[in-house]
Residue, then its C-alpha position, 0 to 999 in steps of 0.5 A: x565279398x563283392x556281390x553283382x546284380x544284374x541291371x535291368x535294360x527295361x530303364x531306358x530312355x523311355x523312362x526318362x526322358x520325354x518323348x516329343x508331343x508327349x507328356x514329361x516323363x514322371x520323377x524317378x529317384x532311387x534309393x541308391x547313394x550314388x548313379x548315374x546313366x549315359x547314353x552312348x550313342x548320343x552322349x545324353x546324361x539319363x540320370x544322374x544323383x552324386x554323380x562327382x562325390x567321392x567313393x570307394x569303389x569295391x571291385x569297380x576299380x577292376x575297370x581299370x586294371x582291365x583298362x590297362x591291360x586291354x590298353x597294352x595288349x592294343x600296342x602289343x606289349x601283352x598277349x593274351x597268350x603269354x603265360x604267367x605264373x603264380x607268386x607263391x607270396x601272392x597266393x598266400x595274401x589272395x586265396x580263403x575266404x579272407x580273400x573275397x571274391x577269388x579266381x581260386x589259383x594256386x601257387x606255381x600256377x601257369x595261367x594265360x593273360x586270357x584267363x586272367x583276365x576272365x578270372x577278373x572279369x567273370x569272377x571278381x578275382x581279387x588274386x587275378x587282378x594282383x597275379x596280372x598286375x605282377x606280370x605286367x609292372x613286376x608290383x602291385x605298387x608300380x602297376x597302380x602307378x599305370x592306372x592313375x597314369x590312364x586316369x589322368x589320360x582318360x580325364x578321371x579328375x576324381x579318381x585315384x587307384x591304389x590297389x588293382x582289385x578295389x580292396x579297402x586301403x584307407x580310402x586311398x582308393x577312391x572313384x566317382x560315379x561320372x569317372x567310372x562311366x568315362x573309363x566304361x565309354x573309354x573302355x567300349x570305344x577304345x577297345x570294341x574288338x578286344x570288349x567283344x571278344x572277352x565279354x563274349x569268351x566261353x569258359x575253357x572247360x581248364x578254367x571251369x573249375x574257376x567258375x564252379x559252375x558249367x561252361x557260360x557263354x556269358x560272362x558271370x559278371x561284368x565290370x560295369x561295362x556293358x550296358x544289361x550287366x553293372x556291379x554294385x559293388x559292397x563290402x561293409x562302408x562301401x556303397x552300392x555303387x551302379x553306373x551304366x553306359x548304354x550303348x545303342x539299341x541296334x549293338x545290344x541287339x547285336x550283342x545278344x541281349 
């Protein structure tokens, strides 16, 4: 079950890179197989280790199963308030504890694309990502087919998806840490209102029972999008994966954090 940590902001720029007239910044590594720190606003790289090697991205790969969806809602292909329902087949597959981390659906269930994709973006739900993944693509198959479509658009050179929810599949799946803090910058530049707008989403005292906990104005967790909040994501042979895109101080203050 993929666990999230938040990131601290306090590993800033500060602490990275020299300040003019001052003295270098002092080494920095990490224990962490793999990361990698942008700059949004000046398109710096803070800090980079493995940054184009090879790994499974747990429930990062959600990032572009969001993507996705974000991207059709943008034309308006999808709503947010289309209603979808629940494939009994699909609940069987995606619901107990063999199921990781779940928005706890259940089968002949009606649920708005909106609530989808709080379930994922909150939760981690793994039975989300394939009930959103069936409604847009009609198969998990044909949806996976989208996102490496927007792979290719969005240059992830070194990426390939072949689940919605970053499930282990035999290394079929596979993302590198520079190719995820493309599709996070992509992700925050493509779609600032739609970003903003799910990020910041309250939890629907309907979907509360989802959260198991009260009524958030936070998400729980986000997909290694906004800056202060990055998944690292673990399953047994999987990294811990963290990669932040930092946008400008002015938009995190905004932003509440």
């Amino acid at each position: 079950m993929t666990r999230f940590r938040f990131a601290a902001l306090a590993l800033t720029a500060t602490a990275l890179v020299a300040l003019p007239g001052e003295a270098a910044a002092p080494p920095f590594d990490t224990p962490a197989t793999v990361a990698f720190m942008k700059d949004l606003s000046s398109g710096r790289i803070l800090y980079s280790k493995n940054a184009d090697q090879r790994i499974p991205p747990a429930s990062l790969a959600k990032m572009m199963t969001v993507y996705v969806a974000f991207d059709l809602i943008k034309k308006g292909q999808l709503h947010l308030n289309d209603i979808v329902t629940v494939n009994p087949e699909t609940w069987r597959k995606w619901h107990g504890p063999a199921a990781g981390s779940t928005m706890f659906l259940s089968p002949g269930e009606q649920v708005s694309v909106a609530n989808l994709l709080l379930g994922i973006i909150t939760l981690s739900g793994n039975d989300a990502c394939v009930v959103l993944a069936e409604h847009i693509a009609g198969t998990e198959p044909a949806f996976t087919a989208l996102m490496n479509r927007k792979a290719q658009e969005l240059g992830l050179t070194n990426s390939h998806f072949g689940t919605s929810n970053g499930w282990p599949d035999g290394g079929v799946t596979y993302v590198t840490a520079r190719d995820l803090a493309t599709l996070a910058t992509a992700t925050i530049q493509n779609f600032p209102d739609l970003y903003r707008q799910i990020t910041a989403a309250r939890i629907s005292p309907g979907a509360r029972r989802w959260a198991r906990g009260p009524t958030s104005p936070r998400p729980i967790a986000i997909p290694c999008w906004a800056a202060s909040q990055v998944p690292t994501g673990s399953r047994p042979g999987i990294p811990r994966n963290p990669v932040t895109p930092l946008p400008a101080p002015r938009s995190r203050m905004d932003d509440g954090w």
